[in-house]
N, C-alpha and C positions, 0 to 999 in steps of 0.2 A: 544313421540318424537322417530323419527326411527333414528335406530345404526349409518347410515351413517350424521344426524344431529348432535349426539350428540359427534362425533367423529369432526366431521369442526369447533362446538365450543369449546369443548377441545383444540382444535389448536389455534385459535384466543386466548383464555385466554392464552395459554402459549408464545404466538406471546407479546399480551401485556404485562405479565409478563416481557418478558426479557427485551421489551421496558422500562420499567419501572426503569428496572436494571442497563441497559447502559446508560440512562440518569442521573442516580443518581452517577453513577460514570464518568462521564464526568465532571457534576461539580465540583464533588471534585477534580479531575483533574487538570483542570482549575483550580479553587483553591489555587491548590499545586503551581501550577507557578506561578500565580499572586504574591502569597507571598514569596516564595524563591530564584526567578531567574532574580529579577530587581535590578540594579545598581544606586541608588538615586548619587551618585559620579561623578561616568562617563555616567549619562544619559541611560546607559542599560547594562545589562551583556555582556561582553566578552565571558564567556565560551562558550564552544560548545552550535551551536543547535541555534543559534540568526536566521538561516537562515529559519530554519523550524518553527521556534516560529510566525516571521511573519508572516508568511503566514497562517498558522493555527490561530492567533488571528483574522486574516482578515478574514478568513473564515468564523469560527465560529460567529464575529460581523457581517456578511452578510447574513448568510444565519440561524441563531436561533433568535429567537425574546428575548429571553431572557440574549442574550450575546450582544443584539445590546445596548449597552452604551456605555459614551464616555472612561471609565478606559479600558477597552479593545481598545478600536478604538485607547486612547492616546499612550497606550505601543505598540503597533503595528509601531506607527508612529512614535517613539523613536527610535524603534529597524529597521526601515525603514533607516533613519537619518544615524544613526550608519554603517548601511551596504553600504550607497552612502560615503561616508567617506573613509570607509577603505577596501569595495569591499570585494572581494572573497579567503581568507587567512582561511585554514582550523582551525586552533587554534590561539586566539588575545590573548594577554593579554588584562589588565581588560582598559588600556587607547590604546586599539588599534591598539597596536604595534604586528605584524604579527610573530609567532611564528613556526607556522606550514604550507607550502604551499603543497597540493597534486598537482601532474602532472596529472593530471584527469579532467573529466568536471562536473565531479558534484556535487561542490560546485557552479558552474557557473550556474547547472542547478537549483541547489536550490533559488539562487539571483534570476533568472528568476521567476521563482514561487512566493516568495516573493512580486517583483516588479510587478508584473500583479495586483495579488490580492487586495496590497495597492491602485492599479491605479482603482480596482473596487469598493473601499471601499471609497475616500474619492474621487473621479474623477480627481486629480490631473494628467495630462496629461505627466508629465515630471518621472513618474512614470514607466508608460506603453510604453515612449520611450526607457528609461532603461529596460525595458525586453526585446523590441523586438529587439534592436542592439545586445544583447546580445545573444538572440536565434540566430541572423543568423551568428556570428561567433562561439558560439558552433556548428552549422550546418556545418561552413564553417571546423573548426578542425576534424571532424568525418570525411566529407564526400570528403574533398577536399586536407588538409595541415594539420598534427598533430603538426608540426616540433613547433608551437609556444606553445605550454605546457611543453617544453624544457625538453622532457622527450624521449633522442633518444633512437633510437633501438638498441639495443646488440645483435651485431652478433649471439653469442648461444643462444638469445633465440625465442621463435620459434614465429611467427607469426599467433598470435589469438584473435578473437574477443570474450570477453564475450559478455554474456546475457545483463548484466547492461546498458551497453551502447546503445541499440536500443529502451530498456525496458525504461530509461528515456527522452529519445527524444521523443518517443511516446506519455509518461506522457505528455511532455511540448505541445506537440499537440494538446490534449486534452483539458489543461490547457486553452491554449492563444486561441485556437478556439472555446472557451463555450461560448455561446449568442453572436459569434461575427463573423458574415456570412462572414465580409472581411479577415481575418487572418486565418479562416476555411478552404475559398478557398485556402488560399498561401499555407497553409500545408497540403494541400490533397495527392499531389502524396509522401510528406515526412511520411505520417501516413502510405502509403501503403508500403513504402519503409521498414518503421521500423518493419511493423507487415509482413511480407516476414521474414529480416533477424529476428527476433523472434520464428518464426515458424520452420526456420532452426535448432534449436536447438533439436528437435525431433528428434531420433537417433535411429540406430538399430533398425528398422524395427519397430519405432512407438513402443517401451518398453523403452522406456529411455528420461530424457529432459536432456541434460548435460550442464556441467555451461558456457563452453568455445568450440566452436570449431574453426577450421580453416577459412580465408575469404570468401573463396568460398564452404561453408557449409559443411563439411569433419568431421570427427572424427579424433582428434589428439592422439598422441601415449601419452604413460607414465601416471601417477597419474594427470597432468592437463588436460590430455582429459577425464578419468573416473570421474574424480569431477561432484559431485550432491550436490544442494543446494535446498530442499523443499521448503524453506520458499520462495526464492525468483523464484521458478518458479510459485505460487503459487499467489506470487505477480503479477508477468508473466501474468498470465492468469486471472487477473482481469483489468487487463492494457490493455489486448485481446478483453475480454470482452465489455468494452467501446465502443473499436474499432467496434465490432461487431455492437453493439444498434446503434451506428450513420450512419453505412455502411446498415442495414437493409440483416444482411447476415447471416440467422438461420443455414446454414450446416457446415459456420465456428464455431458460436456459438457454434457446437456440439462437431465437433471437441477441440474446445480449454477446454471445458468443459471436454471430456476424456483424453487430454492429460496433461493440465498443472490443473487442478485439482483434478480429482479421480487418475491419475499416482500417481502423487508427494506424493501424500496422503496414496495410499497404499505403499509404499516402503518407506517413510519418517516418519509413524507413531509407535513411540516405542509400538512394543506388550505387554513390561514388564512391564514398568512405565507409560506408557502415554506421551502425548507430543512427537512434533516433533524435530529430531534428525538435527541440525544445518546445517554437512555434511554427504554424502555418497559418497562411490565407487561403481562406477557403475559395477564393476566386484567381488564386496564385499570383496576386500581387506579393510585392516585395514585404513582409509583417513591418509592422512598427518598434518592433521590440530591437534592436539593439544585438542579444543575444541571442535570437532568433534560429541562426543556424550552428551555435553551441550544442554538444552533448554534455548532460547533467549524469549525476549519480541516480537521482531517485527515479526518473523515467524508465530507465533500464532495470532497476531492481523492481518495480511494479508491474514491469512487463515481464520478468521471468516468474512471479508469483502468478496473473495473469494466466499465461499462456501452460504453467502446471496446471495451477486448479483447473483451468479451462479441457485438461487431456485427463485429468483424476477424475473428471466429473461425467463427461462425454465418448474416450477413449479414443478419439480422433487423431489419428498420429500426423495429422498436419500441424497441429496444433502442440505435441510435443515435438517435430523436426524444429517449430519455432522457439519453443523454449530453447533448445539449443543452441540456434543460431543466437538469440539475445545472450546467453548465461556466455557463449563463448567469447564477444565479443566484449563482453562487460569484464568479464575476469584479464584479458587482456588488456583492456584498455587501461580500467581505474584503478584496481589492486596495487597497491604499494608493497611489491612483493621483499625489500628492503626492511621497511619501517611499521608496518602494516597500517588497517584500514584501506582507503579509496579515494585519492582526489575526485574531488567535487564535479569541476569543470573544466571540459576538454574542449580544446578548440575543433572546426570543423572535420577537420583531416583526422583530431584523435590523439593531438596532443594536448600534454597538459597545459591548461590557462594556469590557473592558479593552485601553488603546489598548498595548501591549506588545506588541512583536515577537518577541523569545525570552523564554525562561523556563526552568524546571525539565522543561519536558513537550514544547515548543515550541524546535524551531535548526531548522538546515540540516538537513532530511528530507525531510518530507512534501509540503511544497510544492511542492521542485523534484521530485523525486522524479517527482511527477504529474506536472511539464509535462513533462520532459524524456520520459516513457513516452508520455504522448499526443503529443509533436513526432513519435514516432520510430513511432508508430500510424497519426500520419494520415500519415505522410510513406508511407508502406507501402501504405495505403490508395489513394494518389494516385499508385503506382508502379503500379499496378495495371494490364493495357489495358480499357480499356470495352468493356465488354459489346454484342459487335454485335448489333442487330436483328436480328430474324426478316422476312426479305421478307413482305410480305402478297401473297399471289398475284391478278394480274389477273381480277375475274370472267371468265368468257369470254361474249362476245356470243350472245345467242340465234339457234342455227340457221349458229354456226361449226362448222364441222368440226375 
């Protein structure tokens, strides 16, 4: 077997291998939820994360064969129930009673997510009317009237758009227009709209993705305009990426491939510990944030989806050596290979902060979310046929005819 064979299968076992890996901890995942975050009393948990829970059971009931039962499909449909109820209130107590409201849309956009999914999962129609009235007044608060999230403007402070907000319109783009050519069309010029101001966020001459600029795409003054957030430009650019495979537009591709994933990555990746650093200044002052130099759960699983899709799409194996590097570093770090799931938040060095598995900010999302996207990448990856060799042609003998 010649070097360049024994090197592609090398890869495939290691392809499988991790395949292997992230499916085993997906169930226990799963798992974890199924048994600790259900509410037999009040019909489903209250706490944080009911939004993302269903949508993520719905998924995973759709699209694995092995999640497709009815204990997933029922809690799904529980925590569906629950949300038509009492709508969009960032923390409920456990009967419902709204605790916590954000002035933001994305708890709206998470309901939307939720409601689609359940409307693909059981076809219930009154499902998918609840996502999409809801997407067009999220639409309508971004792009036309904020005034109803009763969240006015203050004189001194300055007017800027994050990243977040084009980043999950986009998602819900993607969302509401998968296998579904009518709602595809409606949000065409909104996908362009959002991956434009997205793009905007590339700064200073194409070395910088910052987290916030001004409306009309500017770099704002002070520590809110230097604010960098790895994790989420990183998410950025797999939310790009989508964009890109449905547009059929390989020099966006490329672009968004060096900006919002090899950037973020080199200038987010700690050289001393490992893992990616929460916040940056983009003029390398000390961030204001507090937590600044914590590692979180969700940066690192956006960046091993990231940095797959980014090698399924391109074939660039710098780009899978880094998926590696992230997925190895995250599986060691967070994994509760005890208890299962992932602490949240590790301190600098990569210890545990805080040993809590959900929270206000932390449920059923991001974790599986990730494995289930890279099971279903590398499994793609490994459907693939191998690449045959180029014969190498016989010299011929000197003085053969």
């Amino acid at each position: 077997m010649s070097k360049g064979l024994r090197d592609m299968e090398k890869e495939r076992e290691t392809l499988q291998a991790w395949k292997e890996r992230v499916a085993q901890e997906l169930d226990r995942v799963v798992a974890f939820w199924m048994e600790h975050s259900h509410d037999q009393e009040h019909g489903y948990s209250a706490a944080s994360g009911v939004l993302g829970r269903v949508w993520m059971y719905c998924r995973l009931y759709r699209t694995f064969q092995r999640f497709h039962h009815s204990q997933l499909l029922n809690a799904a449909k529980a925590g569906g129930e629950f949300l038509l109820r009492y709508k969009c209130a960032f923390v409920l107590t456990r009967d419902g009673r709204p605790v916590k409201v954000q002035r933001t849309i994305f708890s709206e956009c998470f309901y939307t997510m939720a409601m689609n999914e359940l409307w693909r999962a059981t076809g219930e129609v009154r499902y998918q009317t609840e996502a999409v009235e809801m997407m067009d007044q999220i639409v309508h608060w971004v792009r036309e009237d904020a005034s109803g999230l009763g969240r006015p403007q203050l004189q001194g402070a300055p007017t800027a758009e994050p990243m977040a907000v084009p980043m999950m319109l986009l998602n819900l783009v993607e969302q509401l227009g998968e296998a579904d050519e009518e709602l595809a069309g409606k949000y065409t010029e909104l996908g362009d709209w959002c991956a434009q101001r997205i793009l905007q966020h590339v700064q200073r001459d194409g070395q910088a993705v910052l987290e916030n600029v001004s409306e009309d795409g500017k770099e704002l003054s002070g520590c809110l305009g230097r604010q960098q957030n790895p994790g989420h430009a990183l998410e950025a650019g797999w939310f790009l990426l989508r964009h890109c495979i449905r547009k059929g537009d390989p020099e966006l591709r490329a672009h968004v491939v060096d900006k919002f994933l090899l950037l973020p990555f080199r200038s987010g990746w700690d050289p001393d510990h490992g893992g990616l650093f929460y916040f940056q200044d983009a003029d390398d002052f000390c961030p204001t944030q507090l937590e600044w130099a914590m590692k979180l759960w969700w940066p690192h699983s956006e960046a091993m989806i990231a940095f797959l899709m980014g090698y399924s799409e391109s074939g660039d194996p710098v780009l899978l050596r880094l998926f590696y590097q992230v997925a190895e570093y995250t599986f060691r770090q967070f994994r509760d290979p005890e208890y299962g799931e992932w602490f949240g938040y590790l301190s600098r060095e990569g210890k545990v902060a805080l040993s809590i598995k959900g929270g206000p900010f932390k449920g059923c999302f991001h974790v599986p979310r990730c494995l289930a996207m890279c099971e279903e990448m590398l499994g793609a990856l490994l459907s693939r046929p191998a690449p045959t060799p180029t014969p190498v042609p016989t010299p011929a003998r000197r003085g053969a005819e």
